[in-house]
matplotlib code that plots the C-alpha trace (Angstrom):
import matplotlib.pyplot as plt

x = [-10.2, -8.1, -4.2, -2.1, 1.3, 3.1, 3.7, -0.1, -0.6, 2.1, 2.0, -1.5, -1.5, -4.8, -2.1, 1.0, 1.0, 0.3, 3.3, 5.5, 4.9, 5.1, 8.2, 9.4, 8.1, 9.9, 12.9, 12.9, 11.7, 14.9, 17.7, 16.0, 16.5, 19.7, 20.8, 19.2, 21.3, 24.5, 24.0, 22.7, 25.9, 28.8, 31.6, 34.2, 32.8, 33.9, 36.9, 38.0, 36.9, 38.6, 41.9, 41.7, 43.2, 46.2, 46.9, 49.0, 47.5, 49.0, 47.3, 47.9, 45.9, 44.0, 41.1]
y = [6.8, 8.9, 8.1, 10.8, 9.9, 7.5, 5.2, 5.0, 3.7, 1.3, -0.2, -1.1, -5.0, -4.2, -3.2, -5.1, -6.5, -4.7, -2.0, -5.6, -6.3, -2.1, -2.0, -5.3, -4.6, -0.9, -2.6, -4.6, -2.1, 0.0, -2.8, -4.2, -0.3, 0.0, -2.9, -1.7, 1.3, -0.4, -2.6, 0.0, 2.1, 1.5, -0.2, 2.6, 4.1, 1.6, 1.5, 4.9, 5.0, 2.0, 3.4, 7.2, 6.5, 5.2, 8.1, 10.8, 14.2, 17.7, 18.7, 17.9, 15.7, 17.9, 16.9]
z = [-76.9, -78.7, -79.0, -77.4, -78.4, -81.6, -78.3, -77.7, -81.3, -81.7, -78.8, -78.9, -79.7, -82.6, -85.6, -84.1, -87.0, -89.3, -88.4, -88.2, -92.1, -92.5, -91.3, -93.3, -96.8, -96.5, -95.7, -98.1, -100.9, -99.4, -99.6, -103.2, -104.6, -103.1, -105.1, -108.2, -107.7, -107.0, -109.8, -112.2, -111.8, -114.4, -114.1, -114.5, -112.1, -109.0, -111.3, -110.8, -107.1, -106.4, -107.9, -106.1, -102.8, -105.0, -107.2, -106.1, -105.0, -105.0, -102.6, -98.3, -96.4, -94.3, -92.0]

ax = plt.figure().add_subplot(projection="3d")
ax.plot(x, y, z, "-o")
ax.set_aspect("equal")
plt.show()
């Protein structure tokens, strides 16, 4: 039988799973990277976006 659909295939309780742990380990690898990157960024640079909605702008709000 040949799956039709991505519903077909992950439905199917064979690789339940399987797509389970998938889905876990690329979450993971997602948030662990996003932390790296976070953590890998300097320090001045949270500094000055942490200061910008403080300093005055020439320029008008506009949306």
């Amino acid at each position: 039988m040949i799956p039709q659909n991505l519903k077909d295939i992950v439905s199917s309780e064979q690789y339940t799973g399987f797509y389970q742990t998938l889905a876990l380990l690329l979450f993971l690898m997602f948030f662990v990277g996003l932390i790296l990157y976070v953590f890998s960024r300097s320090k001045k640079h949270y500094d000055k976006q942490a200061h910008s909605p403080l300093e005055d702008d020439d320029q008008p709000f506009n949306l």
